[in-house]
Steps between C-alpha positions, in 0.01 A plus 500: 500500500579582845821687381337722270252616727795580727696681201165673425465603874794683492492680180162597650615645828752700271225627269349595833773701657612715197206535357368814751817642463493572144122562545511755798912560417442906475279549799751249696861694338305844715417371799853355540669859454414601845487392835192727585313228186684137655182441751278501116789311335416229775110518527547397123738239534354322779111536387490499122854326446566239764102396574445491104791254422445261835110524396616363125741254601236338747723564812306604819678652782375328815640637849565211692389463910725628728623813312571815682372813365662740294659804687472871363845565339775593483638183508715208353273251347704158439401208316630196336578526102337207317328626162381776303195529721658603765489857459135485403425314813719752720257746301158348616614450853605860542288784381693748648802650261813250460788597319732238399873481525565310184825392321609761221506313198133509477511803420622455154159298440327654151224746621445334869841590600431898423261468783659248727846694517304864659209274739789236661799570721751352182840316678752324329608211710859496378553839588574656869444818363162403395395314795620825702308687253181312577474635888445850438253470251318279747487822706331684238214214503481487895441847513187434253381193744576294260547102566841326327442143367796297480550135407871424692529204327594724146421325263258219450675141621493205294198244568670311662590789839219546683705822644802609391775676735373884566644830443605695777373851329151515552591441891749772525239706313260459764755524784622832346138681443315311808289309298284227651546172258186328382602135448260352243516129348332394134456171516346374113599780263821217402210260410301733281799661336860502512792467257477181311287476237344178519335599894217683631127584497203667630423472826513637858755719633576470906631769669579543847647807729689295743685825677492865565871596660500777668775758484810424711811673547805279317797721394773207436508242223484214712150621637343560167618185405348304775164670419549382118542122660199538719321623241631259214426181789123613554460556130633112396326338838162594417546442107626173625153431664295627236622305154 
């Protein structure tokens, strides 16, 4: 019994997530066509989209002691990658306008990736060109104060990782447009939902701004990679300390 509730969970969450799309898919296909419309794109997402399907799956976002506040962007806002809530707890934590830098091939989703592949910064990870690519449409956001969300770990690691090896890009990024870094930890969205089928539930979702970096000068590889260890230490430590 217990498995098909957890089948039926999932189907649900999926029935959830597409069906605004289709619902509101016109109104969302214009208000990704220009930059000028991306802060309405995101009021939607984050108020009626993300708050709709946490409220229907019975997951509530709960802020735990001890986390900073959220700076005015631009910034870098880093988090771990554990589930398909992520990005609608990202969402509630941040009202102001994220854009995502998201792998490519979601693009080619049916209807979702029309509007996914003009509101995210799209990089292909097997591709220089791409990842090179990636930095000056950045620009274009920063210029809009716009705040990038990145999970470094890209791609969601198997159960079994509590965090997987990061990317360096989302570091240079920051290094290159002197962002500040927001360093973020979810600490339950694995429990209510991840990848295998016969796993999850409703229940609460912990959250927890652990770091706000401020912008520091680091032109060589070595330096950005020593502030991708820092950060990727503090990140595991306190996820460590709060199973």
């Amino acid at each position: 019994m217990k498995a098909i509730f957890q089948i039926l969970y999932r189907v649900w969450f999926y029935i959830l997530a597409g069906a605004p799309v289709i619902v509101f898919f016109p109104l969302l296909l214009l208000l990704s066509t220009k930059e000028k419309y991306y802060s309405n794109l995101y009021w939607f997402a984050r108020n009626v989209w993300s708050k709709y399907i946490l409220f229907c799956m019975g997951c509530t976002p709960k802020k735990l002691e001890g986390s900073l506040e959220l700076p005015e962007p631009p910034f870098v806002f880093v988090a771990n990658h554990t589930s398909q809530l992520d990005v609608m707890l990202l969402m509630h934590i941040c009202p102001h306008p994220l854009v995502f830098v998201g792998k490519k091939e979601l693009s080619k989703t049916w209807l979702f990736g029309s509007i996914y592949k003009r509101a995210a910064v799209l990089v292909q990870r097997d591709s220089a060109e791409s990842r090179k690519q990636v930095y000056y449409s950045i620009k274009e956001k920063m210029d809009n104060k716009r705040g990038i969300a990145i999970f470094p770990e890209a791609g969601v690691p198997p159960e079994e990782i509590l965090l997987r090896e990061f990317r360096r890009g989302g570091f240079s990024m920051a290094a290159e447009h002197k962002l500040k870094i927001v360093v973020a930890n979810f600490y339950d969205c694995k429990k209510r939902l991840n990848w295998t089928y016969f796993h999850g539930g409703p229940g609460q979702l912990r959250y927890r701004i652990i770091d706000i970096i401020p912008w520091q000068k680091r032109d060589s590889l070595e330096e950005i990679d020593a502030l991708k260890d820092e950060v990727y230490e503090k990140m595991k430590n306190d996820l460590i300390a709060n199973p």
